[in-house]
C-alpha positions in Angstrom: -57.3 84.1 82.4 -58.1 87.5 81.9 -55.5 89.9 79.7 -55.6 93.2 79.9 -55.7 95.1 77.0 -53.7 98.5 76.2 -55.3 101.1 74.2 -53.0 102.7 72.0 -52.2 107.1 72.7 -54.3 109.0 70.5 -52.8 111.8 68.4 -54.1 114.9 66.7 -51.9 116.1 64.2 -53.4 119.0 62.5 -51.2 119.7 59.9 -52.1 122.3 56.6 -49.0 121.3 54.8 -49.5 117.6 53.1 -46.0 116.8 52.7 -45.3 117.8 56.3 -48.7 115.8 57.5 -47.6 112.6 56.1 -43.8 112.9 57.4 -45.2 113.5 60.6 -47.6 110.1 60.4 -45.0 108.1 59.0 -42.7 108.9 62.0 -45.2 108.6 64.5 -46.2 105.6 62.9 -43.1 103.8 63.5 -44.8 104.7 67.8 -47.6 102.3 66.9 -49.9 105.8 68.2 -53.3 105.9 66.6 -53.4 109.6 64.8 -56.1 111.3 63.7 -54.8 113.6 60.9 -57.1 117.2 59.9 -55.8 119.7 57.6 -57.1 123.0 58.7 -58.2 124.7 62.4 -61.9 124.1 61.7 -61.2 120.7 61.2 -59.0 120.3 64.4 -61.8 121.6 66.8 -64.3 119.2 65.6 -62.4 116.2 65.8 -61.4 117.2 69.3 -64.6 117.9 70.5 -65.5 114.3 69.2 -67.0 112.9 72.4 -65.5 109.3 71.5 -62.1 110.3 71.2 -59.9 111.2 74.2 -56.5 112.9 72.9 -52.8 112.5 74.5 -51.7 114.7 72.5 -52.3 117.5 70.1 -49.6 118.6 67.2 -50.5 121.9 65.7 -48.9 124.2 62.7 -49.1 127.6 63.6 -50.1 128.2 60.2 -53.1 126.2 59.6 -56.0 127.5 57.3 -59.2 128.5 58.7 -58.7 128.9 62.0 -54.4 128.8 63.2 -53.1 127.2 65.4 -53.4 129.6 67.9 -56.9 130.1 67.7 -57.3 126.1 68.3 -54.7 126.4 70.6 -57.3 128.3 72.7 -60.0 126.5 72.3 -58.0 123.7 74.0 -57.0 126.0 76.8 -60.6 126.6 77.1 -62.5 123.4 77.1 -62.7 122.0 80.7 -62.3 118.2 78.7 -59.2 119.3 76.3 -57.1 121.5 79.0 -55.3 119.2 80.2 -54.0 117.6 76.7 -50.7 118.5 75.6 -50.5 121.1 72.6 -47.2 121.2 70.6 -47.1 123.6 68.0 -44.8 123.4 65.1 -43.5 126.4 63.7 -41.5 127.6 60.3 -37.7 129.2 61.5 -39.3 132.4 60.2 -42.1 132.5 62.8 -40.3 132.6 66.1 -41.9 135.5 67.7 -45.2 132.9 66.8 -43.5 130.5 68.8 -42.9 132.6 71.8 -46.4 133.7 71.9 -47.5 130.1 71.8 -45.7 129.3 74.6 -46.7 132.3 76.5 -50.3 131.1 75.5 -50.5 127.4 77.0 -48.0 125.6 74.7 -46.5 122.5 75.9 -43.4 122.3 73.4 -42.4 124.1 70.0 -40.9 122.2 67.3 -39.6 124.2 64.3 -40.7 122.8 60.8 -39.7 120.6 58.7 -40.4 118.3 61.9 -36.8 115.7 61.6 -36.9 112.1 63.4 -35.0 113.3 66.2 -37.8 115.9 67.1 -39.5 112.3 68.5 -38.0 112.5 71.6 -40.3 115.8 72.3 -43.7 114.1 71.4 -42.8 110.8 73.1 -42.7 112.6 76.6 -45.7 113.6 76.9 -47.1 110.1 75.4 -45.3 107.8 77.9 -47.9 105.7 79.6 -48.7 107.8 82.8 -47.7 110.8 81.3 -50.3 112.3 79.0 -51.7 115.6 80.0 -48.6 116.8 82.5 -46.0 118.5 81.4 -42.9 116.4 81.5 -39.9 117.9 84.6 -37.0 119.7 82.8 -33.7 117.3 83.6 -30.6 119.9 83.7 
């Protein structure tokens, strides 16, 4: 009898702060996703242009080093592969007009830093088998 095997979403969390990194893999942890964790931009465009890896989603500080998160933020928006794969961005309070020009620029979602466990519910939208890569309807 043949079983059919489900590959787990994968996750880019490019993250500069540590302690904010690993908060952010312990909770999604507790998904079961497979995350790939980078620390700066530069780092974040190679491991998405890895042609073995195929992202559902992409979390991305604003504030990376290197490149920010903008910048990678289009480089996703660019790339006929990566357009499709939801970008949130996470943001410190004092960087909102950051996060409006984020979501003017192709961002899916904002989440203001430090990321808490109920922010979950806004990654696991867009990682819902049959949902990565749209944008998930408003329900008002």
């Amino acid at each position: 009898m043949a079983t059919e095997t489900s590959k787990k979403p994968c996750i880019l969390v490019a993250e500069g702060d540590p302690d904010q990194r690993e908060s952010l893999l312990d909770m999604m942890g507790l998904c079961c996703y497979e995350m790939i964790q980078v620390k700066d931009g530069n780092e974040a465009i190679e491991k998405l242009h890895d042609p073995e890896k195929v992202f559902s989603l992409v979390m991305l500080d604003v504030n990376l080093p290197e490149k920010d998160g903008q910048k990678v933020l289009s480089v996703v928006h660019e790339d006929e592969k990566l357009k499709d794969v939801p970008v949130i961005m996470l943001y410190p309070y004092e960087n909102e007009d950051v996060a409006k020009s984020c979501m003017e620029h192709g961002a899916n979602e904002m989440i203001m830093k430090p990321v808490r466990m109920y922010d979950a519910k806004t990654w696991i939208k867009y990682v819902r088998k049959g949902d990565c890569g749209k944008k998930p309807e408003s329900k008002m």
